[in-house]
Residue frames as qw, qx, qy, qz and C-alpha x, y, z in Angstrom:
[[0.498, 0.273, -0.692, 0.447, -29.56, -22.30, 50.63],
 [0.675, -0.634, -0.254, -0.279, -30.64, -23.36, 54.30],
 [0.045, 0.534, -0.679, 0.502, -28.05, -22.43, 57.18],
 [0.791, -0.358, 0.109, -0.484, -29.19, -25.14, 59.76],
 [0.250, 0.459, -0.845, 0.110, -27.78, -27.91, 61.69],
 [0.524, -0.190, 0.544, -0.627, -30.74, -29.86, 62.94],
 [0.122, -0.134, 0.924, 0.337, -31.25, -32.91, 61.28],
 [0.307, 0.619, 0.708, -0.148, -35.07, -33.45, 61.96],
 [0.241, 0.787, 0.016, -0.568, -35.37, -29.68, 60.44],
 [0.081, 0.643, -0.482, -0.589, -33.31, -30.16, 57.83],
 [0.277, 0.056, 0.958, 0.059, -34.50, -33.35, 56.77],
 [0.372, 0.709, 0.591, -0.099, -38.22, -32.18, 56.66],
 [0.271, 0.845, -0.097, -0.450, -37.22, -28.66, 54.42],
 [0.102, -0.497, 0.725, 0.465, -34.97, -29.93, 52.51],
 [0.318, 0.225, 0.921, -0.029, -37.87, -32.81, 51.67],
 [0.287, 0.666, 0.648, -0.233, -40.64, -30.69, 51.30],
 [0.288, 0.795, -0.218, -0.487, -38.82, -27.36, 48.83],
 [0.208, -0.264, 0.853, 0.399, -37.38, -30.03, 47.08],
 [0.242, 0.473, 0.847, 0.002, -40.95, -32.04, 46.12],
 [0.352, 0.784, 0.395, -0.325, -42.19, -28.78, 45.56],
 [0.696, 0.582, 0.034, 0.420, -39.24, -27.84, 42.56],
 [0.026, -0.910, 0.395, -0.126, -36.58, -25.36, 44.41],
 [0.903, 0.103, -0.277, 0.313, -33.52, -26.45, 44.85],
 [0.743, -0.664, -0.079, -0.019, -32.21, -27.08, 47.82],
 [0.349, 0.622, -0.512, 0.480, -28.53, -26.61, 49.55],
 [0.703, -0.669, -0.206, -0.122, -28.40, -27.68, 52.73],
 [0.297, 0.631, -0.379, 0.608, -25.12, -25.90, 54.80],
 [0.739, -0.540, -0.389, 0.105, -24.75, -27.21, 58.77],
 [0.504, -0.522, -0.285, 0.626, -22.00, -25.30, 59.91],
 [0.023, 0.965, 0.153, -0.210, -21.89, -21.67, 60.12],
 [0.210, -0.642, 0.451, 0.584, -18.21, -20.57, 59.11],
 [0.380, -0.123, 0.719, 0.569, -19.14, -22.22, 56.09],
 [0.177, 0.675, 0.482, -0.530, -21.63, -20.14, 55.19],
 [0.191, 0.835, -0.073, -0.511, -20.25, -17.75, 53.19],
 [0.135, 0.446, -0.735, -0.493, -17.91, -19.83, 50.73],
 [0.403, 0.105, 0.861, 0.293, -20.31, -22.05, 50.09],
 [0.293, 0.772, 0.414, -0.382, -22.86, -19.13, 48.93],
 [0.048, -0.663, 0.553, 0.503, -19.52, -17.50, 47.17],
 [0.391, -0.192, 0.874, 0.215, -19.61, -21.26, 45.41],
 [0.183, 0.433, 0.882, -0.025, -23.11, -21.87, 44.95],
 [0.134, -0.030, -0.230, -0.963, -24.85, -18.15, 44.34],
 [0.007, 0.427, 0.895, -0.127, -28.04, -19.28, 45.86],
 [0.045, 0.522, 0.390, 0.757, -31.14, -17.11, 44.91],
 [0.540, -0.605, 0.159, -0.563, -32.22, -16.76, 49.19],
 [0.281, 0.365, -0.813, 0.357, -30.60, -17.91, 51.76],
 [0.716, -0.654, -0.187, -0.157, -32.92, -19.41, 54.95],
 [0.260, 0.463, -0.615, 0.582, -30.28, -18.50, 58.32],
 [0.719, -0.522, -0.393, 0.236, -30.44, -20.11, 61.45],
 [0.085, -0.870, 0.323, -0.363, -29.45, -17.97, 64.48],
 [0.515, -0.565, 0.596, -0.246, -28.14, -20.92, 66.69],
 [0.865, 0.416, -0.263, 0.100, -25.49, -22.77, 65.15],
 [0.752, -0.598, 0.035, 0.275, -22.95, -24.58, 67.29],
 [0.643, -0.294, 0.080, 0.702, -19.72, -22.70, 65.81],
 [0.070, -0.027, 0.165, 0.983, -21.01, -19.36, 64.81],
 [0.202, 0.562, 0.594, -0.539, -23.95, -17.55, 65.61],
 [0.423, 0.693, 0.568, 0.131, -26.69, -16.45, 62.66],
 [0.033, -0.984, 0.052, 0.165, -25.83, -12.37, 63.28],
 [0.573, -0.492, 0.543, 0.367, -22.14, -13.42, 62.50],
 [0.555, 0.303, 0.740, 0.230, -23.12, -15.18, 59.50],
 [0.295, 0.834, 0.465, -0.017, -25.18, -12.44, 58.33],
 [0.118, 0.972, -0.003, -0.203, -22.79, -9.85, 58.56],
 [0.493, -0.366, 0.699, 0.366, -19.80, -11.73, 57.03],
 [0.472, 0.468, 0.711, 0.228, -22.10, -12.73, 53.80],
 [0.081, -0.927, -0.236, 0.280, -23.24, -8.78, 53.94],
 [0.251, -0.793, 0.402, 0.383, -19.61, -7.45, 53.66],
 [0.423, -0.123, 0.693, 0.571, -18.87, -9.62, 50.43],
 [0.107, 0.253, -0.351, -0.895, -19.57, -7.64, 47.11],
 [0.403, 0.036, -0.695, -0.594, -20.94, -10.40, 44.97],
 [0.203, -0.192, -0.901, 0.333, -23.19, -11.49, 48.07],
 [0.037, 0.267, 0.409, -0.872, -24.78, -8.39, 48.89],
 [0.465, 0.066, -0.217, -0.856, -27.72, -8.77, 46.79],
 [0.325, -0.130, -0.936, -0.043, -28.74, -12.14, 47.75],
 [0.497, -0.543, -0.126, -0.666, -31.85, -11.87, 50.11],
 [0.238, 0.183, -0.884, 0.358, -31.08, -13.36, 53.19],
 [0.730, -0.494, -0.089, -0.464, -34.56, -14.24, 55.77],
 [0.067, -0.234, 0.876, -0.416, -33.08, -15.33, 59.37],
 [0.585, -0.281, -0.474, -0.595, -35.15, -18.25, 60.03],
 [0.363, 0.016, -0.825, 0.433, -35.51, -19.50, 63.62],
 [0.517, -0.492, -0.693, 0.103, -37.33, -19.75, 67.00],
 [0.375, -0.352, -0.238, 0.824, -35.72, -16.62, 68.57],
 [0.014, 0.628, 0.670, 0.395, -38.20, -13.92, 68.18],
 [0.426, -0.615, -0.243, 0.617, -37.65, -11.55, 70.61],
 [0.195, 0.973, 0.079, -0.095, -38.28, -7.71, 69.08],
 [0.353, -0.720, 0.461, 0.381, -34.17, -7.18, 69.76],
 [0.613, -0.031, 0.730, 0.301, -33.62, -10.10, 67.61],
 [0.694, 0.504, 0.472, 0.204, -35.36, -9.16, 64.90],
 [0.004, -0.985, 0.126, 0.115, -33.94, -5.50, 64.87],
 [0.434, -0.529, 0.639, 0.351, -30.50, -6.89, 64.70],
 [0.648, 0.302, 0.638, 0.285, -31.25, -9.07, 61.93],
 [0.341, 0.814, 0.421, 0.209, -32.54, -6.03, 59.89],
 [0.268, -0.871, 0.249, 0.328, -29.39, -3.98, 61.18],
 [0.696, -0.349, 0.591, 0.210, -27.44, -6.24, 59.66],
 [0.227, 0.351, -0.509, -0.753, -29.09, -6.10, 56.51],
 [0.216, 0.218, 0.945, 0.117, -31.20, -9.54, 56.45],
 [0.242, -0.206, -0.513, -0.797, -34.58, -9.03, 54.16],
 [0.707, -0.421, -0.085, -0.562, -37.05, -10.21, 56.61],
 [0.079, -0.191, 0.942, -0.264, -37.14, -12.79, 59.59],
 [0.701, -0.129, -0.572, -0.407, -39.04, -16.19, 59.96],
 [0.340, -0.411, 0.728, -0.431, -39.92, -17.85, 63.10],
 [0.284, 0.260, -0.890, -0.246, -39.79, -21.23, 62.65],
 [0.189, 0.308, 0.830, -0.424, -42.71, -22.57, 65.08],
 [0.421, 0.450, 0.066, -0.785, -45.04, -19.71, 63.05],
 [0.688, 0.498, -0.374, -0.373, -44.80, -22.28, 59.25],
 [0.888, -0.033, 0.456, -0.053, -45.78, -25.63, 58.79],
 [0.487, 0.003, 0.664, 0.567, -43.37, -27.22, 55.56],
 [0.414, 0.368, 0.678, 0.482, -45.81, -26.30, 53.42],
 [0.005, -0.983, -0.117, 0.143, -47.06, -22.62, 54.82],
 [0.630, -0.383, 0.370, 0.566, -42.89, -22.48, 54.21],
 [0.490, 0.093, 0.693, 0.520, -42.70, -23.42, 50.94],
 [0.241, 0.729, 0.469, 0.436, -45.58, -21.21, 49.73],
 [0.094, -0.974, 0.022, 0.207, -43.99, -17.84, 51.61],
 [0.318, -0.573, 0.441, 0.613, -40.95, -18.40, 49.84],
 [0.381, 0.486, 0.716, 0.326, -42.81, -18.74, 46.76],
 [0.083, 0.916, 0.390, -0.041, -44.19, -15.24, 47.34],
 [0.334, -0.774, 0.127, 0.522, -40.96, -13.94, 48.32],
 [0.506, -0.296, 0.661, 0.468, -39.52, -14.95, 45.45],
 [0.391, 0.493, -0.258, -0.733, -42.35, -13.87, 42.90],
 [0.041, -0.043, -0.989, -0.136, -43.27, -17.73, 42.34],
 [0.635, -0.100, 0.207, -0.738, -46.57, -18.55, 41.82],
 [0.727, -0.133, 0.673, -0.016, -47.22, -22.81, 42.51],
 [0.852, 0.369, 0.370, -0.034, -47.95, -23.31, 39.14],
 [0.485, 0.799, -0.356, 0.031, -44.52, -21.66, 37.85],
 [0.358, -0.603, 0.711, 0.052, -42.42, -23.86, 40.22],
 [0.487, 0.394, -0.737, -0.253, -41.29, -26.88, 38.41],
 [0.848, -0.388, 0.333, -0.137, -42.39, -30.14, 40.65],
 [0.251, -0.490, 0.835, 0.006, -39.61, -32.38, 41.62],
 [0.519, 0.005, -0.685, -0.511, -39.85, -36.02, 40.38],
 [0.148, -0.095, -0.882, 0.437, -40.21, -37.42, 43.57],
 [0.195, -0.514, -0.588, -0.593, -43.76, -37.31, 44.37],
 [0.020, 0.385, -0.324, 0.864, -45.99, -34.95, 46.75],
 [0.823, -0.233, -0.025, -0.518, -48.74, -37.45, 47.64],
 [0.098, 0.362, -0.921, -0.103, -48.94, -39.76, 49.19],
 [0.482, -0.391, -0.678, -0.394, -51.69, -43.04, 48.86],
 [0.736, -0.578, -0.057, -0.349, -54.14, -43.52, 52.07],
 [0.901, -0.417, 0.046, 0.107, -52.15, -46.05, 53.58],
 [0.045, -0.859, 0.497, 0.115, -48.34, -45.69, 53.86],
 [0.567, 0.427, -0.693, -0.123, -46.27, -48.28, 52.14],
 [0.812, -0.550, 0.075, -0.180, -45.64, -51.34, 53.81],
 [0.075, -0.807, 0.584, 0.041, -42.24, -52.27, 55.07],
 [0.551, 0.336, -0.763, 0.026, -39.86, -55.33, 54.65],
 [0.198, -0.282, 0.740, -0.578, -40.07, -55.62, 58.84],
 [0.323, -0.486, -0.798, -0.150, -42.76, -58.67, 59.68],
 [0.573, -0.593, -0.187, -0.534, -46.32, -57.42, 61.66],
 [0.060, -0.020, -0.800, 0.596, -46.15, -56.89, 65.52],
 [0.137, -0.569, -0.811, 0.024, -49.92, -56.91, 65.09],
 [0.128, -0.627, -0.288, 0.712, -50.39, -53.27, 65.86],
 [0.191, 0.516, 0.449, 0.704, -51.89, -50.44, 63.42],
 [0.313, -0.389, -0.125, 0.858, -51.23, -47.35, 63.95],
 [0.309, 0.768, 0.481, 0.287, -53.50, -44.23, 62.92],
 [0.344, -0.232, 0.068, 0.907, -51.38, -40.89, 61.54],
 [0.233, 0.836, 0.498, -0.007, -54.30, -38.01, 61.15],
 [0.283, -0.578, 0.280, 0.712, -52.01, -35.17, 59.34],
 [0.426, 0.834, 0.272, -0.222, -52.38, -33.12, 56.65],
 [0.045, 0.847, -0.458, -0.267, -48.71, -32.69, 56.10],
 [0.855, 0.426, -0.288, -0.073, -47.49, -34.97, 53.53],
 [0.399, 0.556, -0.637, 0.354, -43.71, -35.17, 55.20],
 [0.416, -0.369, 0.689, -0.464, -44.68, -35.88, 58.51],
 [0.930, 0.025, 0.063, -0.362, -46.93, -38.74, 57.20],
 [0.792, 0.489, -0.364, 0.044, -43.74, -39.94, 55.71],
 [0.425, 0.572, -0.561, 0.420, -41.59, -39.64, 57.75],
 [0.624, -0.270, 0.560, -0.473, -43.36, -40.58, 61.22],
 [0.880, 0.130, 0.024, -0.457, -45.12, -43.23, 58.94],
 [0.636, 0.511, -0.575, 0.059, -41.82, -44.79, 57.57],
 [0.095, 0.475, -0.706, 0.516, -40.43, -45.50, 60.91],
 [0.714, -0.104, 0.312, -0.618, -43.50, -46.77, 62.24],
 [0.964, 0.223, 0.064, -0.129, -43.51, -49.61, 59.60],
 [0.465, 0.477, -0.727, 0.163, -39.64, -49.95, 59.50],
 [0.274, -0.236, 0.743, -0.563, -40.64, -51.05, 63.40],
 [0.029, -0.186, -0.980, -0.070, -43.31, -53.71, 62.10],
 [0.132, 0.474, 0.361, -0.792, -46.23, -51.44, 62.30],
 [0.381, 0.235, 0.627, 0.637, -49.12, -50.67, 60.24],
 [0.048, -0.417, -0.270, 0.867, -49.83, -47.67, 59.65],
 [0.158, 0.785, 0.502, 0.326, -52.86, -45.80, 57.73],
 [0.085, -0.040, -0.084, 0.992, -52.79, -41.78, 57.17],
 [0.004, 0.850, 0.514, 0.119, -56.00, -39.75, 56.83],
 [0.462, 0.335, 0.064, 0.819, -55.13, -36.10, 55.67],
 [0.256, -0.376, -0.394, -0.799, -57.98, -34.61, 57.63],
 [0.099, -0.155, 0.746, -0.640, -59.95, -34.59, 61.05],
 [0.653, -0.029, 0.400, -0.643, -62.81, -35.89, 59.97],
 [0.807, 0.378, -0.423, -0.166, -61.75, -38.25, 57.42],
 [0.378, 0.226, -0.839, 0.321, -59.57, -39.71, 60.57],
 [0.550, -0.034, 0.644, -0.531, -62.55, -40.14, 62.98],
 [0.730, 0.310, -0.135, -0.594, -64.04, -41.96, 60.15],
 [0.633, 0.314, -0.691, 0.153, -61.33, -44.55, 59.72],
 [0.164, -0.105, 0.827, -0.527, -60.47, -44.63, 64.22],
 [0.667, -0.037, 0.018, -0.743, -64.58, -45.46, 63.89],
 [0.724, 0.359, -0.548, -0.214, -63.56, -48.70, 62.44],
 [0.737, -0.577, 0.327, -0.128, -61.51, -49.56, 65.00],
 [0.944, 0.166, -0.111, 0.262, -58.26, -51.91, 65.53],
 [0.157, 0.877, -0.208, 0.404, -56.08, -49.10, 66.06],
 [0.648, -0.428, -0.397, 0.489, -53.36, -49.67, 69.17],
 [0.278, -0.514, -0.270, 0.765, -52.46, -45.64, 68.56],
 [0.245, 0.876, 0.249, 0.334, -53.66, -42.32, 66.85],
 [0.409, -0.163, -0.019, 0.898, -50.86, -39.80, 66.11],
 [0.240, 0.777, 0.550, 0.189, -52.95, -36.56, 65.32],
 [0.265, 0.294, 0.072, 0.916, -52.10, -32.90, 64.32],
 [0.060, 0.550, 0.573, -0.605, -53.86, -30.18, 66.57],
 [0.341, 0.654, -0.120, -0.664, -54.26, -27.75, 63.20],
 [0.253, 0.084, 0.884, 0.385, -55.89, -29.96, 60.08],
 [0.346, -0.003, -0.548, -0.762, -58.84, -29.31, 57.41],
 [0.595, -0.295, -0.704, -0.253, -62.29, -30.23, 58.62],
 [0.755, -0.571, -0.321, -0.006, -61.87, -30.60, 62.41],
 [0.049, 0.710, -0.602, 0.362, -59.11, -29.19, 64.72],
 [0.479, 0.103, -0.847, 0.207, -57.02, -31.75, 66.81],
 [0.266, -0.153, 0.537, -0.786, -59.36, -30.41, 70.14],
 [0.832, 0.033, 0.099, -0.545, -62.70, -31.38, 68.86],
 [0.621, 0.211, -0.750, -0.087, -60.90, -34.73, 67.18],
 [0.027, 0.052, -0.843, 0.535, -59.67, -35.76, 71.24],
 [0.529, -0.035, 0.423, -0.735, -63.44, -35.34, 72.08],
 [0.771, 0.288, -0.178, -0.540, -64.71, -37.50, 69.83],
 [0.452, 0.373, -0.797, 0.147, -62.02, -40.06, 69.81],
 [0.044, 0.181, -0.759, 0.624, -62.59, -40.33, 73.70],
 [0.583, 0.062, 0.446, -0.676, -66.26, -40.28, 73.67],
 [0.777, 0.249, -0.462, -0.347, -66.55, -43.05, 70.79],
 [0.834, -0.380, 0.378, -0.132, -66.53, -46.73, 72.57],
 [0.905, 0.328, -0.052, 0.267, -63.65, -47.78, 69.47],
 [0.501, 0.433, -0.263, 0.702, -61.21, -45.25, 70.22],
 [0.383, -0.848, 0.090, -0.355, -62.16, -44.03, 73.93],
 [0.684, -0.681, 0.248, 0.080, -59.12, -45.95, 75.04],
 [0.723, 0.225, 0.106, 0.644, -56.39, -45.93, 72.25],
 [0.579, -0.570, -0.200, 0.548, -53.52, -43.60, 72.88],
 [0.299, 0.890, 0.271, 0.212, -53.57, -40.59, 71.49],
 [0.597, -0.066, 0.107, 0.792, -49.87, -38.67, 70.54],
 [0.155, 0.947, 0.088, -0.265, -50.83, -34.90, 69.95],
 [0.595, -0.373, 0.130, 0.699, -48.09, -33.53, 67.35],
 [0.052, 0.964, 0.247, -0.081, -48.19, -30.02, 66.95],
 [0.472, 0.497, -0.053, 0.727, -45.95, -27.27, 65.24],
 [0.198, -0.594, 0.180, -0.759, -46.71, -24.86, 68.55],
 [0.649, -0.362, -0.655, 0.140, -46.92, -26.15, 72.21],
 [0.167, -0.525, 0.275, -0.788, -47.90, -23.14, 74.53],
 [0.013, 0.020, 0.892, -0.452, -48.55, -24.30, 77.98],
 [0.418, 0.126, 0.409, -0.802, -52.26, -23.52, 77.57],
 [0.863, 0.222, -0.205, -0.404, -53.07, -26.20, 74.53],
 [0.312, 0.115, -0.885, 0.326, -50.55, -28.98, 76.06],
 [0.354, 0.038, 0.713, -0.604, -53.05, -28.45, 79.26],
 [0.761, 0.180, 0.008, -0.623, -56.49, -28.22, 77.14],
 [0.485, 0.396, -0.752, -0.207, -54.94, -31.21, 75.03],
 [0.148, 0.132, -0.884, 0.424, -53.84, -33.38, 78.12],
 [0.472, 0.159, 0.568, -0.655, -57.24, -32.43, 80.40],
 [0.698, 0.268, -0.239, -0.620, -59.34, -33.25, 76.93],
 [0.940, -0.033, 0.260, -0.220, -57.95, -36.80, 77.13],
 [0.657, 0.638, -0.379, 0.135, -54.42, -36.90, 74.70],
 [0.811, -0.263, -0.201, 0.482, -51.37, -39.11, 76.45],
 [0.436, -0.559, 0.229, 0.666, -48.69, -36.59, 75.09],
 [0.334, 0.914, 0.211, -0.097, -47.91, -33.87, 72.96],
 [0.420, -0.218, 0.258, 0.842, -44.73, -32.87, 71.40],
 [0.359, 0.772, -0.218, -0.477, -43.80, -30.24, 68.76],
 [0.902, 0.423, 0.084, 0.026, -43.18, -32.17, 65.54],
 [0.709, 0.632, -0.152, 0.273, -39.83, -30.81, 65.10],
 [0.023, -0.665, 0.652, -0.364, -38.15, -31.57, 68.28],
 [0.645, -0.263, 0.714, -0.074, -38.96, -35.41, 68.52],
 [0.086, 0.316, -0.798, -0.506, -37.21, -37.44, 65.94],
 [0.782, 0.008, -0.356, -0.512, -39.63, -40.07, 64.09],
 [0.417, 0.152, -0.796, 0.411, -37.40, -42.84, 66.59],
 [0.024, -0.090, 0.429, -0.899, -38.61, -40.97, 69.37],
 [0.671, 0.052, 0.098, -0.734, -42.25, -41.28, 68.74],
 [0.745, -0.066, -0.612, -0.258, -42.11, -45.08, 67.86],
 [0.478, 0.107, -0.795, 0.358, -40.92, -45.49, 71.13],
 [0.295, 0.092, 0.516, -0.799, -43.04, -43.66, 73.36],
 [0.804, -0.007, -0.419, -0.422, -46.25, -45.57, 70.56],
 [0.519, 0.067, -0.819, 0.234, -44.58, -48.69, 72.28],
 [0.211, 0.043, -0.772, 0.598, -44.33, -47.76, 75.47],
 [0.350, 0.020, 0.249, -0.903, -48.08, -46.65, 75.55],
 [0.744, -0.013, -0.377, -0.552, -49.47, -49.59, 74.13],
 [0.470, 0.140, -0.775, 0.398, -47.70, -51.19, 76.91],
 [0.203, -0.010, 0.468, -0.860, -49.32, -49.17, 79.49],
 [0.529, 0.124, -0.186, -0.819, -52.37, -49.40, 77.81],
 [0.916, -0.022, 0.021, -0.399, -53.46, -52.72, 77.08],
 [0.638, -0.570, 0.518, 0.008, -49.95, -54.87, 78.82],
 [0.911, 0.131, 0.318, 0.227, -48.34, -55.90, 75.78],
 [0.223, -0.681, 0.333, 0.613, -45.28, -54.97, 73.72],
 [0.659, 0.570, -0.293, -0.392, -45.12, -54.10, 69.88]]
């Protein structure tokens, strides 16, 4: 069961333990925590601490204080990290805390695999599938002429940036890898390259160099999205040649077709 009320979050976990065979709950407000665990008997609970009508530590010790609860493992999972924080949590009784910037979907999916005494090949897989092909489906929307390159290693994000991209007339190509996506930008045609900074093969630092010093991609616009965004790899990122950088899970897949637009606007005076 996942306490959490963020859509983008809850979208991608709920996607990605699902594909991999757990089943999934997904619980948005906080007071309803506890009867729906009471309901549901879930086998680990994931807890947000900031939840807009009751606060994780609340949560925890309300769930805590019911008999047939008190053996459930609970892991607070969030952004708040602070020593205090986690001490509370573990006053309280939670089993361990997660900080949500620290695990990509799929570093997730395999620590609650451990917690849980799972090893990959005992989890059932979902039917929905966990690959996807090179290129991302195409949509129903007609071509605005633009093709978009999405270098990421994380299945969900491909999807789920990728989907939106081509519900917006876009076509998009993935590459799972940093050197298997300089290989494809080589090609050219591209109007942008979304790229992860942490990927098999090549990290998103050395990718920007290469991108920028290659005469196909030294002027297509380059999105950085990154699970971590400390002011010192947003600078390296930016000075290395990348437009902009978000964290993946605080700009919606909307959010990034529109700033793609508004940079191939800038970029070479036309609109998608």
């Amino acid at each position: 069961m996942i306490v959490e009320d963020d859509p983008m979050l809850i979208e991608i976990y709920e996607k990605k333990l699902t594909n991999v065979g757990f089943e999934v709950k997904i619980v948005t407000a906080g007071k309803a925590a506890k009867d729906e665990a009471l309901d549901w008997r879930p086998d680990l609970i994931l807890l947000d601490v900031v939840l807009p009508d009751m606060d994780g530590f609340e949560i925890l010790e309300a769930v805590k204080k019911e008999q047939e609860l008190r053996d459930i493992p609970i892991y607070v999972f969030s952004n708040l990290s602070a020593k205090e924080d986690m001490e509370r949590a573990t006053s309280l009784g939670a089993a361990g805390f997660l900080t949500k910037s620290s695990f990509t979907p799929s570093q997730l999916a395999d620590e609650l695999k451990k917690i849980m005494g799972h090893e990959t090949s005992q989890l059932p897989q979902a039917s929905s599938p966990t690959s996807f092909p090179d290129a991302v489906p195409e949509a129903k929307k007609e071509s605005n002429g633009h093709k978009i390159l999405i270098i990421e290693d994380e299945d969900v994000f491909i999807e789920m940036f990728g989907d939106k991209l081509k519900q917006e007339g876009f076509k998009v190509l993935a590459a799972k890898n940093g050197r298997w996506g300089l290989k494809e930008a080589e090609k050219g045609g591209f109007s942008c390259i979304l790229l992860d900074m942490m990927m098999p093969a090549m990290n998103g630092y050395e990718a920007i160099q290469e991108l920028r010093a290659n005469e196909n991609t030294k002027n297509v616009p380059i999105i950085i999205l990154s699970n971590s965004a400390l002011d010192s790899e947003v600078k390296k990122a930016l000075d290395l040649g990348a437009d902009a950088y978000h964290i993946k899970t605080q700009i919606t897949p909307g959010e990034v077709v529109e700033e793609v637009k508004e940079l191939i606007k800038a970029k070479f005076g036309t609109n998608s």
